[in-house]
C-alpha positions in Angstrom: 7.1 -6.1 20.2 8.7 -6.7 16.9 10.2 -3.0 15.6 7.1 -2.5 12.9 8.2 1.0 11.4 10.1 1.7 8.3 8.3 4.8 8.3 4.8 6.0 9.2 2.4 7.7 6.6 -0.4 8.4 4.9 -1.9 7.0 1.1 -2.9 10.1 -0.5 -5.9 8.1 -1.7 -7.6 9.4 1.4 -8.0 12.4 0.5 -8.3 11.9 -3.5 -10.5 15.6 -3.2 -7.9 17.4 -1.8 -4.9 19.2 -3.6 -1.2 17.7 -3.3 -0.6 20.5 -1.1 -3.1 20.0 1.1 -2.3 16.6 1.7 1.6 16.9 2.1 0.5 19.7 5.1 -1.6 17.4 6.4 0.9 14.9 6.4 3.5 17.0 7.9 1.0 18.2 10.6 0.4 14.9 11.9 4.1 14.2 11.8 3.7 11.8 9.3 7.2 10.9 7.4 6.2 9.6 4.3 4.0 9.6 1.6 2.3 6.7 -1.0 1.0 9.2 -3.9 -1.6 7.4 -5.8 -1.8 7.1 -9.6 -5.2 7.7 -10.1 -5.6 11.7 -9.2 -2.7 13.0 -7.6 0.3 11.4 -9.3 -1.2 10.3 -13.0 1.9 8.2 -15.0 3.3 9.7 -18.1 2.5 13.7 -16.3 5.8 14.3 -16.5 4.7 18.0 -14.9 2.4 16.7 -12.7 5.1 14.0 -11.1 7.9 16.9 -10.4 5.5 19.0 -8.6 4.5 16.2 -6.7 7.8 15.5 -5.8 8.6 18.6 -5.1 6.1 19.6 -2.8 7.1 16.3 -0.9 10.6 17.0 0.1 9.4 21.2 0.8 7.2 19.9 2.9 9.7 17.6 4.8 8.5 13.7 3.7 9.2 11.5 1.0 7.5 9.2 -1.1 7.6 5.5 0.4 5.9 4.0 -2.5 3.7 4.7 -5.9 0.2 3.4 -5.4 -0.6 2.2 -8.9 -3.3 1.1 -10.9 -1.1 -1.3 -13.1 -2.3 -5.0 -13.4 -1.2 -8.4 -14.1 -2.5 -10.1 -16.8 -4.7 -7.1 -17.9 -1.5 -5.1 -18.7 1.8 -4.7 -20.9 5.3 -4.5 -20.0 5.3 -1.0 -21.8 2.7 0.1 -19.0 4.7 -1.1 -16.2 7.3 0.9 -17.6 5.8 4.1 -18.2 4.7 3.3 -14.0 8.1 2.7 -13.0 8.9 6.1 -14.8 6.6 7.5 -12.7 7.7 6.2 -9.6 11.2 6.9 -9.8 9.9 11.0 -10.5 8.5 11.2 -7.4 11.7 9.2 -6.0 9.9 6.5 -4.9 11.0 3.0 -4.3 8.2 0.6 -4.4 5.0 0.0 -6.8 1.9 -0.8 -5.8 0.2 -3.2 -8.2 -2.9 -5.0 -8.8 -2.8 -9.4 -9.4 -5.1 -9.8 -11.8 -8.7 -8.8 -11.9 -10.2 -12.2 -10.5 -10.2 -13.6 -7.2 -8.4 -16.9 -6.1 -11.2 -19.0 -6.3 -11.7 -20.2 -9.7 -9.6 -17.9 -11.1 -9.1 -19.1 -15.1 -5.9 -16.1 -15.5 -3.1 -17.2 -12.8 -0.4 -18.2 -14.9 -0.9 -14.8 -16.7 -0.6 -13.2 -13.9 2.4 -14.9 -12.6 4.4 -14.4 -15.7 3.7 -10.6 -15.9 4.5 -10.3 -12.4 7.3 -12.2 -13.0 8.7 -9.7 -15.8 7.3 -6.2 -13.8 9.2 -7.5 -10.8 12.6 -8.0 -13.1 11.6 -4.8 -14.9 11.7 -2.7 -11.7 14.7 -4.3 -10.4 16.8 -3.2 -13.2 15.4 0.1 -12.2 16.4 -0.5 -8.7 13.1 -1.0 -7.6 10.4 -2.8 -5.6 7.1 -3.9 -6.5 4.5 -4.6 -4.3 0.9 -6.5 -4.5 -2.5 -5.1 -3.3 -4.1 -7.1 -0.9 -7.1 -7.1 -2.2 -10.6 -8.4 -2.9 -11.0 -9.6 -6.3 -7.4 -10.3 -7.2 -5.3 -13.3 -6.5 -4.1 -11.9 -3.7 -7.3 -11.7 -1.7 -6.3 -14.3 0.7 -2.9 -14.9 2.7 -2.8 -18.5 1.2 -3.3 -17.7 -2.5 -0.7 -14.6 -1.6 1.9 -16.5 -0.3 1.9 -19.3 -3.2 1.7 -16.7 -5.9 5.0 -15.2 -4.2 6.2 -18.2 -4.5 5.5 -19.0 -8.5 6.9 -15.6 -9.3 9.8 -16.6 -7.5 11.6 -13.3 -7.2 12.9 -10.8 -4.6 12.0 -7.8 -5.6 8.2 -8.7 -5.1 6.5 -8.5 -1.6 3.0 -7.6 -1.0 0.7 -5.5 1.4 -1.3 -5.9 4.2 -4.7 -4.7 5.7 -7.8 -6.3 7.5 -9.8 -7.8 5.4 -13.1 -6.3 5.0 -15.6 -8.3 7.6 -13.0 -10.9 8.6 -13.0 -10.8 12.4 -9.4 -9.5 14.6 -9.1 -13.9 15.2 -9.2 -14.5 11.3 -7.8 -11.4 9.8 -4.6 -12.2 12.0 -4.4 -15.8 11.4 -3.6 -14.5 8.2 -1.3 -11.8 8.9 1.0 -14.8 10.5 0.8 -16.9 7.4 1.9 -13.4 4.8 4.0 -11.2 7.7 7.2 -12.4 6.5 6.4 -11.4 3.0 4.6 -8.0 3.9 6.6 -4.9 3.3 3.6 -2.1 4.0 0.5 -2.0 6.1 -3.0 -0.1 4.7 -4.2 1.0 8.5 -7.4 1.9 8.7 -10.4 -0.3 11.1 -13.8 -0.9 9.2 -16.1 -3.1 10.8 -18.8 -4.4 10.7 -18.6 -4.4 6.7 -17.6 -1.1 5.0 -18.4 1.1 8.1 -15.4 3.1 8.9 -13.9 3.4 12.5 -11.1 5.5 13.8 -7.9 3.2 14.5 -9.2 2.7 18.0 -12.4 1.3 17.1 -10.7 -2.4 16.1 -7.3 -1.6 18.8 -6.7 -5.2 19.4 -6.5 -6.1 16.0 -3.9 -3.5 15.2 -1.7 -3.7 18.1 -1.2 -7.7 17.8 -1.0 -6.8 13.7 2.1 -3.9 14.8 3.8 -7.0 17.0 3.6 -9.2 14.2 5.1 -7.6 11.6 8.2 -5.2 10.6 9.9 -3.3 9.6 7.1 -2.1 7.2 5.9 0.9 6.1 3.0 1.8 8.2 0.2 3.9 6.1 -2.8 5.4 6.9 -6.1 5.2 4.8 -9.5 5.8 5.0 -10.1 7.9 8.0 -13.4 8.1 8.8 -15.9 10.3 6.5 -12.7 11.1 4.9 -12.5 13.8 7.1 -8.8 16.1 7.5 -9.7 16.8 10.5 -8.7 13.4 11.9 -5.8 12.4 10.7 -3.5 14.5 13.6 -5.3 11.8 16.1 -5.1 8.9 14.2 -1.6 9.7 13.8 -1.2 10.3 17.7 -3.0 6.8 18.3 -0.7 5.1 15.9 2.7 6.2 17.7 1.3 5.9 21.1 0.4 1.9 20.1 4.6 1.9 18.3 6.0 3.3 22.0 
């Protein structure tokens, strides 16, 4: 196998109800190492309050933050948003943005070279800012399939962009993987979490062939958890366990 780990965590997006305290001990309890706080309730841009405590309760609580999962998209919006997000993430010490390629999917899509050009100027925004930026894989974006991934990598055209990784939803382990092997080398973070059939969430065991082939394929990425099942806390110390047991 491949080594797959920059570091193993958790996207504080599964547990969006819980406090930030609550999640880093979680975290920490399932000997998680880092953290991707998300923009939307736990790490809001522009909270200059909000971010420090954040980031403070990280590092007390023995993690860091991996990456800022952000709500920022290309095409929909400005330079000066991207730069009140990379604010944010560099509070919370963080070194990659998650962001969002536009708000269609591939097929059709009327706003690619839009979205290429602001991608373009948020990926030489946040390397000035020694930082990395990151696409959602993601339904209803241009970077919903590995193919229309990979060649909008390519018209952006610069190093500081990479993108995620997770199954799609209802693509079977044969599919989903086929397109792992097309993106891996562009991938620097994996959204774990196994839904199938459709939306109907699993523990990580429930699709284990699809994740360990996924682990040998890729690396070294930033392995995240998401999603557990019923979003329950309750899980995440044996999702963590299964997780490790599949790296050794």
């Amino acid at each position: 196998m491949r080594s797959s780990v920059a570091g193993t965590g958790l996207c504080s997006v599964t547990y969006r109800a819980l406090s930030v305290g609550r999640v880093v001990e979680l975290a920490a309890r399932a000997g998680l190492g880092v953290v991707e706080w998300g923009a939307d309730v736990h790490a809001p841009p522009g909270d200059t309050s909000a971010l420090g405590e954040v980031r403070a309760t990280t590092a007390a609580g023995g993690l860091s933050t991996c990456s800022y999962g952000s709500y920022w998209c290309a095409g929909r919006d400005d330079l000066s948003a991207f730069a009140e997000t990379a604010a944010a993430a560099t509070a919370l010490d963080a070194r990659r943005i998650r962001v969002w390629a536009g708000t269609e999917g591939s097929a059709g899509a009327q706003d690619r070279p839009s979205v290429v050009a602001a991608l373009r100027e948020a990926a030489q925004f946040a390397a000035g800012h020694g930082l990395q930026v990151a696409l959602e894989f993601h339904p209803g974006t241009l970077a919903d399939t590995a193919d229309s991934t990979v060649r909008l990598l390519d018209e952006v055209g610069h190093d500081a962009l990479s993108t995620y990784w997770q199954p799609p939803v209802n693509e079977p382990d044969a599919v989903a993987l086929a397109g792992l092997r097309t993106v891996r080398d562009r991938v620097s973070a994996v959204h774990m979490f196994s839904w199938w059939p459709g939306w109907h969430r699993l523990p990580l065991t429930g699709r284990e062939s699809l994740w360990r082939e996924a682990l040998a394929l890729v690396g070294p990425v930033d392995l995240l958890l998401e999603f557990v099942p019923d979003d329950d806390p309750a899980l995440l110390v044996g999702e963590a366990r299964t997780l490790r047991t599949w790296l050794s």
